[in-house]
C-alpha positions as CSV (number, residue, x, y, z in Angstrom):
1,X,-6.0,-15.3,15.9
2,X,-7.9,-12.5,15.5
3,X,-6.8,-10.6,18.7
4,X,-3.3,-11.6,18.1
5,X,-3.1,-9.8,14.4
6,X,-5.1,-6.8,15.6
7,X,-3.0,-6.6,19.0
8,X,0.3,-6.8,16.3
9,X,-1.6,-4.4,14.0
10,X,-2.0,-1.5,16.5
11,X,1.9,-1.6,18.3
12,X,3.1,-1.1,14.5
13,X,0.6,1.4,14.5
14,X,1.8,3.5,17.8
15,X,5.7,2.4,17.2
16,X,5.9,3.5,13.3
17,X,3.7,6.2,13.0
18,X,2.6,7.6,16.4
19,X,5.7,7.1,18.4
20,X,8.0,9.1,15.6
21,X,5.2,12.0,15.4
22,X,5.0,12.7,19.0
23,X,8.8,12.8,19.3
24,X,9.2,14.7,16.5
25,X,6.7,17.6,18.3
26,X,7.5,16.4,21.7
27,X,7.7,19.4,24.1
28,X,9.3,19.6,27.4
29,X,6.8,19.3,29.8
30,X,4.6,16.7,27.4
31,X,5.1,14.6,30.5
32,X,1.9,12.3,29.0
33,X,4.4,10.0,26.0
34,X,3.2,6.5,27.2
35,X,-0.2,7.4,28.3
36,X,-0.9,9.3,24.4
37,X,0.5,5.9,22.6
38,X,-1.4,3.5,24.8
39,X,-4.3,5.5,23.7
40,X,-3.4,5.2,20.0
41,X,-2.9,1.3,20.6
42,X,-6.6,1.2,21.6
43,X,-7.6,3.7,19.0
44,X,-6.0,1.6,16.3
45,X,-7.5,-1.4,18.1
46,X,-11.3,-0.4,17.4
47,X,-10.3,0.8,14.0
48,X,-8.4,-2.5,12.4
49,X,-11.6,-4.6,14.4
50,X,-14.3,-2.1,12.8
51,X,-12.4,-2.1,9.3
52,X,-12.5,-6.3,9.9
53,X,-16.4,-6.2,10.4
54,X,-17.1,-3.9,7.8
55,X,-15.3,-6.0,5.2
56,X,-16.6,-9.2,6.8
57,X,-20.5,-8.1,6.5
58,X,-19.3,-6.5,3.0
59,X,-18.6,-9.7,1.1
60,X,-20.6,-11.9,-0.2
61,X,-21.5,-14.7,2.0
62,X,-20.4,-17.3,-0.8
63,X,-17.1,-15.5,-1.6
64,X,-14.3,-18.2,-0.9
65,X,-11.5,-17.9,1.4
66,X,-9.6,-18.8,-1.5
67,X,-10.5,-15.8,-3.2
68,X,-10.0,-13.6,-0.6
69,X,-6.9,-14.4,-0.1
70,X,-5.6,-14.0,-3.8
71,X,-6.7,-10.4,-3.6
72,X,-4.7,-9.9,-0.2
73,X,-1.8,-11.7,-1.8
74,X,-1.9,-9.2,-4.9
75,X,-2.6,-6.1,-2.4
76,X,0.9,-7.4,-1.0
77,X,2.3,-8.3,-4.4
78,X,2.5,-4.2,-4.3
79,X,5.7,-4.2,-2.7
80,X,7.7,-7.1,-4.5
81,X,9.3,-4.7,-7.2
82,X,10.8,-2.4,-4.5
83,X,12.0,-5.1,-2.2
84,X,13.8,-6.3,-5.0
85,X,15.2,-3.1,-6.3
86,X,15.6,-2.0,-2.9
87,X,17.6,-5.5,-2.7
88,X,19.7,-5.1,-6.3
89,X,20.1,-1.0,-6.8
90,X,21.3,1.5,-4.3
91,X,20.4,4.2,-5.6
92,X,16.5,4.1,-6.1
93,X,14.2,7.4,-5.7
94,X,12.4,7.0,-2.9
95,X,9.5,9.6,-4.5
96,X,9.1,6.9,-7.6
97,X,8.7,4.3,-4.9
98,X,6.2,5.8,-3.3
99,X,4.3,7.2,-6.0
100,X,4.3,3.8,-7.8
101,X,3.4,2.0,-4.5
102,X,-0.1,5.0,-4.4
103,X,-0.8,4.2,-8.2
104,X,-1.0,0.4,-7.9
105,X,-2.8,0.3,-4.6
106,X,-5.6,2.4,-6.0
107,X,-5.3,0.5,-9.0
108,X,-6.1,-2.6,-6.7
109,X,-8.7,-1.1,-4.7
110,X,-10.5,-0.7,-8.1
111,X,-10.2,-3.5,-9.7
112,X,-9.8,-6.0,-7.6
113,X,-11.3,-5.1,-4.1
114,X,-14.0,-3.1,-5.0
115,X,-15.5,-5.9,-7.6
116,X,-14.7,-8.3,-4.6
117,X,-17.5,-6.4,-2.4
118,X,-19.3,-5.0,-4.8
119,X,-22.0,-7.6,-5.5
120,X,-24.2,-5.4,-3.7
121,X,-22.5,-2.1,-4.8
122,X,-23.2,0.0,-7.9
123,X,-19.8,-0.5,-9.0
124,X,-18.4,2.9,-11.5
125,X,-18.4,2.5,-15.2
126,X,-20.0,-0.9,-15.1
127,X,-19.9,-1.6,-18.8
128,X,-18.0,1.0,-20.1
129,X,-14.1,1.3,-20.4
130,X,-13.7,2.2,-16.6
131,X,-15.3,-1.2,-16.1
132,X,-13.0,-2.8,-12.9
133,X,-13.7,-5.8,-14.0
134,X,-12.5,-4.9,-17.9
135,X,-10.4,-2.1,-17.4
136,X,-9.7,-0.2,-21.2
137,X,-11.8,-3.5,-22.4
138,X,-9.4,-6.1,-21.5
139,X,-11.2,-9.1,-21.4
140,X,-10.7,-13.0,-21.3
141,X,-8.5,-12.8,-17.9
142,X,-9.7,-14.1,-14.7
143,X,-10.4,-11.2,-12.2
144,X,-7.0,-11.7,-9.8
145,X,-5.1,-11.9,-13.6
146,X,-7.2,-9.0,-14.5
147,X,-6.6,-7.2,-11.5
148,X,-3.0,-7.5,-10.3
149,X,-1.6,-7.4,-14.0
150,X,-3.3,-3.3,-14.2
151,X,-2.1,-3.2,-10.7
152,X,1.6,-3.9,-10.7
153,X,1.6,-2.4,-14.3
154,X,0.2,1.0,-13.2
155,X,2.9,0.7,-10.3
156,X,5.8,0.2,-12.3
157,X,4.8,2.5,-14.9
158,X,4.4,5.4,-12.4
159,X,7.3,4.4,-10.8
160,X,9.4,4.5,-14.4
161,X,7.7,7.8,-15.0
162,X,8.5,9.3,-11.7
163,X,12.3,8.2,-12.2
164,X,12.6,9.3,-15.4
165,X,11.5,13.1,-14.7
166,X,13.6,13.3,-11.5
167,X,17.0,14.8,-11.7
168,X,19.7,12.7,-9.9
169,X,21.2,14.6,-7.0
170,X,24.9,15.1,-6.9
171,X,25.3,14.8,-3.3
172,X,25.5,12.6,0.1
173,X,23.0,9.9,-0.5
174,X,22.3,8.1,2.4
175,X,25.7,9.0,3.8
176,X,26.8,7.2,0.9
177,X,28.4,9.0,-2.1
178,X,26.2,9.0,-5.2
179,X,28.0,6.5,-7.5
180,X,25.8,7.9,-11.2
181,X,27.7,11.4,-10.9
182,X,29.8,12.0,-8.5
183,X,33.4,10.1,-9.4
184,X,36.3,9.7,-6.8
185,X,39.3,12.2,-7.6
């Protein structure tokens, strides 16, 4: 199973972000297209299996799958408000998307995957108000509560930030006239 996820891993790898660089730059005589992405497929293959170990040997030996789980779940949790809006609204900012998506994935990396390993880390603020595990004091959650409610909280707010500040564009969005201010004569 593990060969089959890293294998998958390192094609989405050289299809969505190698493959679209390299034609992007491509030159005429770069003669060398499938040997360069068969070596980012490998490349990306020791990375994802030395990112795998790392974490593996990182957590604590009597951390249940269970667990670990809960904090991949919320890590993928990330995405459910703009797969929904993406779903519902045409016109979404793709900026306040992405900046949303940054804030609550380092929101998550603090306080939920960084407590996860850090039974043998010095874990930042440990006891003050930058506490991951009692972020601004909140307490009497369970960590995954804890954790994914700062996490898609931070996301949405900076995504409702981010959308507020923006101008809408009168224009050709997405080949698709902008229905917020442009009307049909």
């Amino acid at each position: 199973m593990a060969v089959t996820e890293t294998i998958a891993l390192s094609t989405m790898v050289s299809n969505d972000f190698a493959a679209p660089l390299l034609l992007r730059h491509r030159s005429a005589e770069d003669a060398n297209f499938g040997r360069i992405l068969l070596w980012t497929r490998r490349a990306a293959i020791v990375i994802v299996m030395a990112a795998a170990a790392s974490y593996a040997l990182l957590m604590p030996s009597n951390a249940q799958l269970a667990t670990v789980g809960l904090i991949a779940f919320a890590a993928m949790a990330q995405s459910a408000p703009w797969l929904l809006l993406a779903v519902y609204r045409t016109d979404n900012d793709p900026l306040a998307a992405k900046t949303g998506l940054a804030t609550g994935l380092v929101l998550w990396m603090y306080t939920l995957f960084l407590p996860g390993i850090g039974g043998s880390l010095h874990l930042p603020g440990h006891g003050s108000l930058l506490d991951p595990t009692a972020l601004l004091g909140m307490t009497g959650f369970s960590p995954i509560v804890h954790g994914t409610m700062w996490s898609l909280g931070g996301n949405l707010l900076a995504f409702a930030l981010v959308a507020m500040r923006r101008v809408p564009r009168c224009c050709w969005v997405r080949r698709v006239r902008c229905r917020r201010c442009c009307k049909p004569a």
